[in-house]
C-alpha positions as CSV (number, residue, x, y, z in Angstrom):
1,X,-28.4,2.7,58.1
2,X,-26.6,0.4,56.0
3,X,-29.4,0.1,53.6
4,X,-29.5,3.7,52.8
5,X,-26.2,4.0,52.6
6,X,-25.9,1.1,50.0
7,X,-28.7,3.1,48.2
8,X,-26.6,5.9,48.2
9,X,-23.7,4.1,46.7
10,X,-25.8,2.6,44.0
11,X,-27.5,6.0,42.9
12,X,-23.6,7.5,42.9
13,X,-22.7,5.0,40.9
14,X,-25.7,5.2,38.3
15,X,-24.9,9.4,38.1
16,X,-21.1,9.1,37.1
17,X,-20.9,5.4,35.7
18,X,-24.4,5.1,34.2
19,X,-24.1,7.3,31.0
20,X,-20.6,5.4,30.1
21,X,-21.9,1.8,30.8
22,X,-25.0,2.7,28.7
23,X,-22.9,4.3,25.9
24,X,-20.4,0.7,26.2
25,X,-23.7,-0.7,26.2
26,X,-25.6,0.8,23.1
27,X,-21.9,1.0,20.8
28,X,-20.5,-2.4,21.7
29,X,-22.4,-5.0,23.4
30,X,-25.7,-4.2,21.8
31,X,-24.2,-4.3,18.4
32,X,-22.1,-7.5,19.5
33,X,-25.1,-9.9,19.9
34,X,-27.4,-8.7,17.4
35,X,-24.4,-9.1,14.8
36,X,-24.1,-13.0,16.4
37,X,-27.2,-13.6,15.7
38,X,-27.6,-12.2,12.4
39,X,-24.8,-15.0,11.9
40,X,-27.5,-17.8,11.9
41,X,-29.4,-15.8,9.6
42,X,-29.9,-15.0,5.6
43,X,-30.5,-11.5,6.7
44,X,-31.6,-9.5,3.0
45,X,-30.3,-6.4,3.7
46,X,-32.5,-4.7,0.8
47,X,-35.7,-6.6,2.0
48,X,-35.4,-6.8,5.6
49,X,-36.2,-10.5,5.4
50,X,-34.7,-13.4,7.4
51,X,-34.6,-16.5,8.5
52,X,-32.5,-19.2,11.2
53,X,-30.5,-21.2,9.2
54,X,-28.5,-22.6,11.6
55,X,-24.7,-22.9,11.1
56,X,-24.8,-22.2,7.6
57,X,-22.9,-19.4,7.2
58,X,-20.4,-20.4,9.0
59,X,-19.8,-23.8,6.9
60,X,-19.8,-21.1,4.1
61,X,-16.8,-19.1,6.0
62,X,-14.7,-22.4,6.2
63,X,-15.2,-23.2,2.8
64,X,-14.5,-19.7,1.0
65,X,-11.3,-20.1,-0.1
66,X,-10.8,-16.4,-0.6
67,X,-11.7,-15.2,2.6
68,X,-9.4,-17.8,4.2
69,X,-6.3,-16.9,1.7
70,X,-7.0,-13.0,2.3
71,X,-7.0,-14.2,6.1
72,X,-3.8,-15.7,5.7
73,X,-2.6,-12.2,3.8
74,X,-3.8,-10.4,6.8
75,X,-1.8,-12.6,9.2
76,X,1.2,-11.6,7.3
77,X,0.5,-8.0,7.0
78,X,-0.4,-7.9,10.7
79,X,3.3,-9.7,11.4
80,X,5.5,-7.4,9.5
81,X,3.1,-3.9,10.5
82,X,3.4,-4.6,14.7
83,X,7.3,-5.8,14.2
84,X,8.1,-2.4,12.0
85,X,6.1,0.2,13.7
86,X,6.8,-1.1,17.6
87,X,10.9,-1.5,16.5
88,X,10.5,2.2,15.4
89,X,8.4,3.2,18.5
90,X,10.8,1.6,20.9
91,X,14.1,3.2,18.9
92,X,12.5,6.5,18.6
93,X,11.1,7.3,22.0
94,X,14.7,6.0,23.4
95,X,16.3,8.8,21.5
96,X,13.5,11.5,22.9
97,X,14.6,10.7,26.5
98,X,17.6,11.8,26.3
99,X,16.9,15.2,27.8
100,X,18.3,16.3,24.4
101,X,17.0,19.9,22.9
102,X,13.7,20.1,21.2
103,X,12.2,16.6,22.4
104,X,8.8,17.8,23.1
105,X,8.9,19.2,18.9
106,X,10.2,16.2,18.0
107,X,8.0,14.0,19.9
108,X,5.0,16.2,18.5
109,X,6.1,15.6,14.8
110,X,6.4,12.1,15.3
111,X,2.7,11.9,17.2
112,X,0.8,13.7,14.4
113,X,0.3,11.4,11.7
114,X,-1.8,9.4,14.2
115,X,-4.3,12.4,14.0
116,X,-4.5,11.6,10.2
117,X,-7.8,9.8,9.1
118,X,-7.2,7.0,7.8
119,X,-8.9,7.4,4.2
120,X,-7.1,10.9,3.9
121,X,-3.7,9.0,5.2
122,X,-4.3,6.4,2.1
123,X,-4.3,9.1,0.2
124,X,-1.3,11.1,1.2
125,X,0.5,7.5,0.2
126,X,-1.2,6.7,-3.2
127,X,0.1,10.1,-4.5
128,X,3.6,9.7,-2.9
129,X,3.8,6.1,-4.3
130,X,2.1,6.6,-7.4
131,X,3.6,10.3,-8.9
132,X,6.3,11.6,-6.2
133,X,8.5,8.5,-5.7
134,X,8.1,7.6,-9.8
135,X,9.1,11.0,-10.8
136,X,12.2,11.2,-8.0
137,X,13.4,7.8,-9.5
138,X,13.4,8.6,-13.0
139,X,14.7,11.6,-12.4
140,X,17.4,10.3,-10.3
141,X,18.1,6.9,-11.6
142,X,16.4,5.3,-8.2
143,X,15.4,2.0,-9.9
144,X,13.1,0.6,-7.1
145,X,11.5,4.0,-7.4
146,X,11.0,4.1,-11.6
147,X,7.8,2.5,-10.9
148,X,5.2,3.0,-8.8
149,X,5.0,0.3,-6.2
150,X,1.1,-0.1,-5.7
151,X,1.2,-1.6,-9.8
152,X,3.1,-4.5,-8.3
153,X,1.7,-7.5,-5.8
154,X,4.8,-7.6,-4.0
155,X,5.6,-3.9,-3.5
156,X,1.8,-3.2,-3.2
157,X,2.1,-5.3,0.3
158,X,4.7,-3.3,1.7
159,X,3.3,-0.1,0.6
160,X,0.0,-1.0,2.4
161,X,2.4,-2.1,6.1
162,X,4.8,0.9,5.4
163,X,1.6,3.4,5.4
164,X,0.3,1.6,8.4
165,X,3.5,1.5,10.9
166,X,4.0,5.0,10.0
167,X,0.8,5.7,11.3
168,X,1.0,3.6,14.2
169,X,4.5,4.4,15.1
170,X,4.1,8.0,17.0
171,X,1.0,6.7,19.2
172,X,3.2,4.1,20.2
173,X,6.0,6.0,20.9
174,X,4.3,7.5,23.6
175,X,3.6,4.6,25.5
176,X,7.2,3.7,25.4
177,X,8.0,7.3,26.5
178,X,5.8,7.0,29.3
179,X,7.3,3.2,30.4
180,X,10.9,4.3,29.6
181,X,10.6,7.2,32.8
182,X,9.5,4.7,34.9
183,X,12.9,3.0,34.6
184,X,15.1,4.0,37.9
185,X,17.8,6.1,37.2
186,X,19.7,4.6,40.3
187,X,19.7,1.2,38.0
188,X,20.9,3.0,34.8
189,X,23.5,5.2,36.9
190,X,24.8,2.0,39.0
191,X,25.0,0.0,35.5
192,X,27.1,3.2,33.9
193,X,29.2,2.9,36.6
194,X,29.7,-0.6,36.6
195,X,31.4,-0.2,32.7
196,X,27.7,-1.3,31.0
197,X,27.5,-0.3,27.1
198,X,24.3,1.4,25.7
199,X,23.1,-2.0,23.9
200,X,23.6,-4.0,27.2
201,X,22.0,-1.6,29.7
202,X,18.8,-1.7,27.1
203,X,18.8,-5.7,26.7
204,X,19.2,-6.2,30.0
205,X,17.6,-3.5,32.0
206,X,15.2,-1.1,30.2
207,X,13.2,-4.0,27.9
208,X,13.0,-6.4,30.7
209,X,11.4,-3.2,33.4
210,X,9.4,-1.8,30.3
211,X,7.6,-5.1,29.1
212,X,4.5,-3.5,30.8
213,X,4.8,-0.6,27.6
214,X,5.5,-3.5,25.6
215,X,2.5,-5.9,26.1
216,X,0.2,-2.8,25.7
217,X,1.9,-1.6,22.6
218,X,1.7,-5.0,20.9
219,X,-1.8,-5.1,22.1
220,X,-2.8,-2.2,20.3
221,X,-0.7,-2.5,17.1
222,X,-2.2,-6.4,16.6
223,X,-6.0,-4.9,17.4
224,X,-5.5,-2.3,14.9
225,X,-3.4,-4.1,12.1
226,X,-6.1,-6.6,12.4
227,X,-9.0,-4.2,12.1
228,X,-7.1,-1.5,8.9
229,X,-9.8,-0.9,6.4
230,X,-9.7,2.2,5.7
231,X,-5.9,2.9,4.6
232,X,-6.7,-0.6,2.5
233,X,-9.4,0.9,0.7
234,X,-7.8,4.5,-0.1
235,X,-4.2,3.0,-0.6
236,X,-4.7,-0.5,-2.8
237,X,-8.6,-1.3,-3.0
238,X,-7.2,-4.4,-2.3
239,X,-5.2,-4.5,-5.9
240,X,-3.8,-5.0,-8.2
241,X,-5.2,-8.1,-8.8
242,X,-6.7,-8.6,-5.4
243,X,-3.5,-9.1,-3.9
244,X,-4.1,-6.8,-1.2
245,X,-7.3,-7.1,0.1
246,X,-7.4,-7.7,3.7
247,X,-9.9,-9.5,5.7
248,X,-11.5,-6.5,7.0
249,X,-12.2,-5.2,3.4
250,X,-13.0,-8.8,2.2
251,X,-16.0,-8.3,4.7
252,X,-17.0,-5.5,4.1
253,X,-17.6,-6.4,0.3
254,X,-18.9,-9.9,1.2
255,X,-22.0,-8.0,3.7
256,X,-23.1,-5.0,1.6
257,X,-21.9,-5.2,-2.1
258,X,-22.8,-9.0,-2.4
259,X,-25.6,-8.5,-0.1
260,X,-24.4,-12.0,1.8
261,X,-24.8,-10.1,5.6
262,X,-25.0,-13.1,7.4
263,X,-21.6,-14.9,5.6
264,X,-20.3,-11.3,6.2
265,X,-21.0,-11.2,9.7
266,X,-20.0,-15.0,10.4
267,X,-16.6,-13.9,8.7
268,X,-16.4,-11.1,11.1
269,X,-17.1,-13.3,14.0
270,X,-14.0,-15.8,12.9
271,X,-11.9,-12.4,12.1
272,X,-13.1,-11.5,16.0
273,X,-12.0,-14.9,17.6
274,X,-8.6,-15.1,15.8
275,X,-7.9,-11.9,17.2
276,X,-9.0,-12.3,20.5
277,X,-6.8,-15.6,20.5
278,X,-3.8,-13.9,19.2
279,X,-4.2,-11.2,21.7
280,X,-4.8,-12.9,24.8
281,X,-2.1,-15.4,24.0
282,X,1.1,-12.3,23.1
283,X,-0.5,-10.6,26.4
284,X,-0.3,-13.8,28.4
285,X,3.2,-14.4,27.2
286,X,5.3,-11.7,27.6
287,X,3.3,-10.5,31.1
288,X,5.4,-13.2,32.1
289,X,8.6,-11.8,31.2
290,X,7.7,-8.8,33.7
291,X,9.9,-7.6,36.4
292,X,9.8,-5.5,39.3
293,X,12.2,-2.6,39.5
């Protein structure tokens, strides 16, 4: 009896959990390994040939003094992108639970630039930074808008994390919309009675009973600051001068333009563990901070 009913359990689970473990399977895992391996290659992407080489490639990664300066770029752009866009999130989805009129248009506005590609996002920017913005400063004596900012290394970064955050910004708001109502209202009702101000009933009730929202919000904003190529290529191309170029896009020229797959890859594989490290390590912290409410 028991055996058929484990049987039964195990073709149930195959029906509805097979397809998505073998679609996990064939899109990430699969893909996973057969990139680590082609890390101990000299994979020729034209030729097909290969051949172990041991850690090679890797010695390569540690000693490309591009990759690891555009690494350290990338650190910096992922910094300033996650502080900017969750700051707005959290800010913006405070004010749209309110119960104020026209929230849900509001909150819809905010949401869709999220459904904008990436490449077509990049886009959108490079004209506003490059024709719009000029032509509004000149016409209006803006001086920090005379010019356009992606001709310059140091406004060229902030273009880049401004484009980024603004994307990020309305997915993120979301999540904080959905932590904020899980906030009691007895708490906030007993701390208005009690004489609490706005700015103390948020420090001291709503962040620490919405870190939850927060440790996923971060989460995601790090994974997908990390992992921008896309707005970097449409925006910059990683100029002027290079001085954009993230690690993602560094990559991406290093595997198929130079045809050096297996440096690529191995630089893909460091770009993986950093994340992963930096991740795990905000997750760890601030799951600490959590309260019950």
């Amino acid at each position: 009896m028991n055996k058929k009913l484990s049987l039964k359990n195990v073709g149930t689970f195959l029906v509805f959990g097979g397809p998505s473990i073998f679609a996990f399977a064939a899109v990430v895992i699969i893909p996973f390994i057969v990139g680590l391996y082609l890390t101990f290659t000299n994979w020729d992407v034209r030729t097909g040939d290969s051949s172990l080489i041991g850690f090679s490639n890797y010695l390569e990664v540690f000693q490309d003094k591009v990759f690891l300066s555009q690494l350290w770029f990338t650190l910096k752009y992922v910094f300033f992108t996650v502080v900017i866009a969750n700051v707005f999130a959290f800010f913006i989805a405070l004010a749209l639970t309110r119960g104020g009129k026209g929230e849900q248009w509001l909150r819809t506005g905010f949401f869709t630039p999220n459904l904008v590609g990436g490449i077509v996002l990049g886009y959108l920017w490079q004209t506003l930074f490059s024709q719009v913005l000029p032509y509004l400063g000149n016409k209006y004596g803006w001086e920090m808008f005379q010019t356009s900012w992606l001709t310059d290394t140091g406004t060229a970064f902030w273009a880049l994390i401004i484009a980024t955050a603004w994307q990020l910004v309305g997915y993120l708001m979301i999540i904080y919309i959905a932590g904020f109502t899980g906030v009691p209202n007895d708490v906030l009702e007993a701390a208005s009675i009690d004489g609490a101000n706005r700015s103390s009933v948020i420090r001291k009730i709503i962040l620490p009973l919405t870190v939850p929202a927060i440790v996923i919000c971060i989460f995601i904003s790090l994974s997908r600051s990390f992992l921008t190529y896309d707005i970097n290529l449409a925006l910059t191309k990683g100029g002027p001068f290079n001085s954009t170029e993230l690690a993602t896009y560094h990559i991406v020229q290093k595997a198929f333009l130079s045809n050096q797959y297996g440096i690529g890859q191995a630089e893909a594989v460091v770009l993986f563990a950093v994340v992963a490290i930096i991740a795990l390590t905000q997750s760890y912290l601030l799951k600490k901070l959590e309260v019950e409410s």
